[in-house]
C-alpha angles and dihedrals in degrees: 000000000000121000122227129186129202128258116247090190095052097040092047086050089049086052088048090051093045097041086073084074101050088047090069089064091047093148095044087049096051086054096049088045094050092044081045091052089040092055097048098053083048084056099047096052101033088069097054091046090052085057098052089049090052094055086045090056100047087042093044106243109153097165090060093048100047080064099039087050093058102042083053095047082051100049097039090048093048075041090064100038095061089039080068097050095047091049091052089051089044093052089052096044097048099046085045103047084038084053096054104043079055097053093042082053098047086043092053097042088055083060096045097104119249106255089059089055088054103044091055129051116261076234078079103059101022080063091048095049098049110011102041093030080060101050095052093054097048092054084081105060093024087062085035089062089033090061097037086057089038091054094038091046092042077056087070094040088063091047099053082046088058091048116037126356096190089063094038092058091051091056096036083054093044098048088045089059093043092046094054090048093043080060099042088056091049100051094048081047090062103033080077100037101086087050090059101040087050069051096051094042091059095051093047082052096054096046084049089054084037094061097033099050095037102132095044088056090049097044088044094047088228097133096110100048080047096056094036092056082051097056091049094054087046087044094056088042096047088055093046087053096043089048084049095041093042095054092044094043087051091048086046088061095049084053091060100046088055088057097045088051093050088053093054092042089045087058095057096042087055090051086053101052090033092058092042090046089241082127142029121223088240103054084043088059082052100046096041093053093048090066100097085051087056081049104048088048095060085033087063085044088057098046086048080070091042095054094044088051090056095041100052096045088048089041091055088048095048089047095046088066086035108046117355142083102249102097110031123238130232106248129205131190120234101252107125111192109193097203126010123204087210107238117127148165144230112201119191089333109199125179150152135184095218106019084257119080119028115232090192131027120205089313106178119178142151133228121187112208123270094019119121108229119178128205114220129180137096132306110291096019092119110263110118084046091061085068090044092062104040086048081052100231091139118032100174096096133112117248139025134305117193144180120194085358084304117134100239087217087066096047121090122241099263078056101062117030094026086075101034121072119182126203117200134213089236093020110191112249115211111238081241132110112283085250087050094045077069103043095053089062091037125021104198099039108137121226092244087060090049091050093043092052090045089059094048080051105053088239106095098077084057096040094049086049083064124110094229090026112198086359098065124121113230108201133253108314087357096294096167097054125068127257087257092045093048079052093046084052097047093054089050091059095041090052088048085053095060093191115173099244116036118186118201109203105191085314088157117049101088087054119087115252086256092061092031083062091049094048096048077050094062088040087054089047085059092051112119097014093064148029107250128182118189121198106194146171088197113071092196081074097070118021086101078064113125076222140020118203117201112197132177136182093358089308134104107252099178146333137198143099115317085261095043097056088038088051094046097020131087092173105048086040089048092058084040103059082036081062104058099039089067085050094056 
């Protein structure tokens, strides 16, 4: 097995990273810092004086330890007081540098391109929000208490230096080979850590796809190849962390022979010096029961290791979604347009998912602000893909894209997708209430806006039948609405966003021919006012377009109104008659 150590450079780069957040709480810090300082001087002295009562106690001199009593019961009892007040700070600083880690990661990873977010499992991020955001923040207050106990137990180290330096050099020689082999058990630990929490992350991944695609997975019968697919990844986990804990557990055990072995060792040694009055009985009781003490100080030694350990592999995961290269970020040019009228152009489009098959080929058309123009054509042909790219979720194609005769390359971010809303065929619904679906894409949206865009879009009459009306939860992904009613929402909140350009991508197949008429009435209502593309199955949707697209294959086929293709087209007239004749 191969050793790796860990990079100073690298892990004094990640404080330096981190310490930005801290900086943030600089008041609360000082005070930890001080109460820290404060703990540590308590626990320096408070050892000397419990030798000395000891000593008091074995010679008899009560005077003596009746001071030294009450100095101890003073100092232990200022001692607590600030322990309370360092604990308090430490609470707030750590929730609050933990909170916003977590908010910079969930900001960055809203920036990592799509195709980033598809190509990896949500496990990998969701670890690297809650899991690796925890343990950097905890690296502050874990090396604070390391260094309090460092400093009080030093405080006995002193102290057996002051009494006996035979027995201080035992210990010092015993704690030195504990503490090498203490190392040497947390460096082989973490050589396979990263290789457990990759393992973590794809488990976390697969219960996020278990409970979101729950129904699929029932109507399919696929439960038991899910779970099984689960066993195996906990199967191949569960040996990773046995090989990791079997070799620490035996290394433990090795710790504590060693201990045992220095007790016994310690014994002897005491016999020796005792019989060449080289030590009283009564220094030895002092010095024998400040042995855990000597124990605990090289034990902190070794957790300063361990933390750094943690904190430097969390640290390179939370940085990889922060800083690095790994997962590409979205880019937007600098162009801010205050206002668009909403026309735009493709120009010998190109584009393909994987750099293998092309989705579109050289497509090139125009659309003039506030007309209505549909895509039609079977399933792949692109067209969906064509509102992928003009809402820039992919930027890796050929050719231009414009608005308003803008490159949309060159525009910032507010530019773009504050005028565009798309509406999906399966829209994601926030596990939030129905009023709160609408605040997250507009703040300071009024409930009789929210109520306004819900009629005009046939949802209001269901919404009102609830329980908790406007104020109901509607489950993750909106598990507890229909497909039709998730649709109904998503075109609410499209129609509260009043973006100059909405693009319906299939938004109405899962609704009844009753609500899909009410909806194409809204969409005619908005006619005029706004640039609208449809992408339909069902031609009866768009033939009201002021233009009608056919592609096929990723190309153009044909454009024009819904008489004119039916007219030219033997494609378009052939879906068409297929149509109605369904309908008959």
């Amino acid at each position: 097995m191969g050793k790796k150590k860990i990079d100073k450079k690298e892990t004094w780069q990640n404080f330096k990273q981190t310490f930005k957040y801290v900086k943030k709480h600089k008041v609360r810090f000082i005070i930890y810092a001080i109460t820290a300082v404060l703990i540590s001087v308590i626990g320096v002295i408070v050892p000397y004086l419990s030798a000395q009562e000891l000593l008091a106690i074995t010679g008899a001199d009560f005077n003596s330890l009746e001071h030294l009593a009450i100095l101890i019961f003073l100092l232990g009892g200022f001692k607590q007081g600030v322990n309370y007040l360092n604990f308090r700070v430490a609470d707030k600083v750590y929730i609050t540098i933990s909170k916003d880690i977590q908010i910079d990661l969930a900001r960055e990873t809203l920036k990592i391109k799509t195709q980033e977010i598809e190509k990896n499992t949500t496990g990998l991020f969701i670890d690297r929000l809650t899991g690796d955001a925890n343990s950097i923040a905890n690296i502050y207050g874990n090396l604070a208490d390391a260094l309090i106990n460092i400093l009080t137990n030093g405080g006995i180290i002193i102290t057996i230096f002051i009494l006996n330096k035979f027995i201080f050099g035992f210990y010092l020689i015993t704690s030195l080979i504990k503490l090498l082999l203490n190392q040497y058990r947390i460096k082989v630990f973490y050589q396979n850590d990263k290789k457990i929490r990759e393992g973590r992350e794809k488990n976390v991944g697969l219960f996020s796809e278990l409970v979101r695609g729950e129904k699929d997975i029932k109507v399919l019968n696929a439960e038991s190849s899910f779970l099984n697919n689960i066993n195996s990844s906990f199967e191949n986990l569960t040996k990773q962390i046995e090989e990791r804990n079997k070799t620490n557990r035996f290394l433990h055990s090795a710790l504590g022979f060693i201990s045992e072995t220095a007790n016994l060792l310690l014994i002897l040694l005491a016999i020796l010096l005792i019989k060449n009055n080289y030590l009283t009985i009564a220094t030895f009781i002092v010095l024998y029961n400040y042995r855990n003490g000597v124990s605990s100080l090289f034990n902190y030694l070794s957790y300063f290791g361990e933390f750094i350990n943690d904190f430097s592999l969390s640290s390179k995961r939370v940085f990889e979604v922060l800083n690095s290269n790994k997962f590409a970020k979205e880019s937007f040019g600098n162009k801010h347009l205050k206002h668009i009228k909403g026309d735009f152009e493709f120009q010998n489009v190109g584009f393909s998912y994987d750099n293998k098959r092309e989705v579109l080929k050289n497509v090139s058309f125009k659309v003039p602000a506030n007309h209505t123009v549909s895509f039609v054509g079977k399933s792949g042909a692109g067209k969906s893909t064509i509102f992928a790219l003009l809402a820039k979720l992919y930027d890796n194609y050929t050719g231009k894209i414009l608005i308003d005769g803008n490159d949309i390359k060159d525009l910032d971010k507010d530019s773009l997708r504050g005028n565009i809303s798309i509406i999906n065929q399966n829209p994601y619904i926030f596990n939030m209430s129905i009023k709160d679906n609408f605040r997250v894409i507009k703040e300071n949206i009024t409930d009789k806006e929210i109520i306004e865009t819900c009629k005009n879009a046939s949802l209001h009459d269901y919404i009102m039948s609830l329980p908790e009306k406007y104020d109901t939860v509607v489950g993750e992904g909106g598990v507890n609405l229909s497909g039709g009613q998730k649709q109904r929402l998503a075109i609410a909140r499209a129609f509260a966003q009043k973006t100059e350009i909405i693009l319906f991508d299939e938004a109405t197949s899962a609704l009844d021919n009753e609500t899909q008429g009410k909806i194409t009435e809204a969409i005619n209502n908005l006619k005029k006012d706004y640039t609208i593309l449809i992408i339909a199955h069902r031609l009866s949707t768009v033939i009201n377009s002021d233009k009608i697209i056919f592609i096929d294959e990723g190309k153009i086929i044909d454009e024009g109104t819904h008489e004119e293709l039916l007219k030219n087209n033997k494609e378009y007239k052939k879906l068409y008659e297929l149509e109605l004749k369904k309908a008959r």
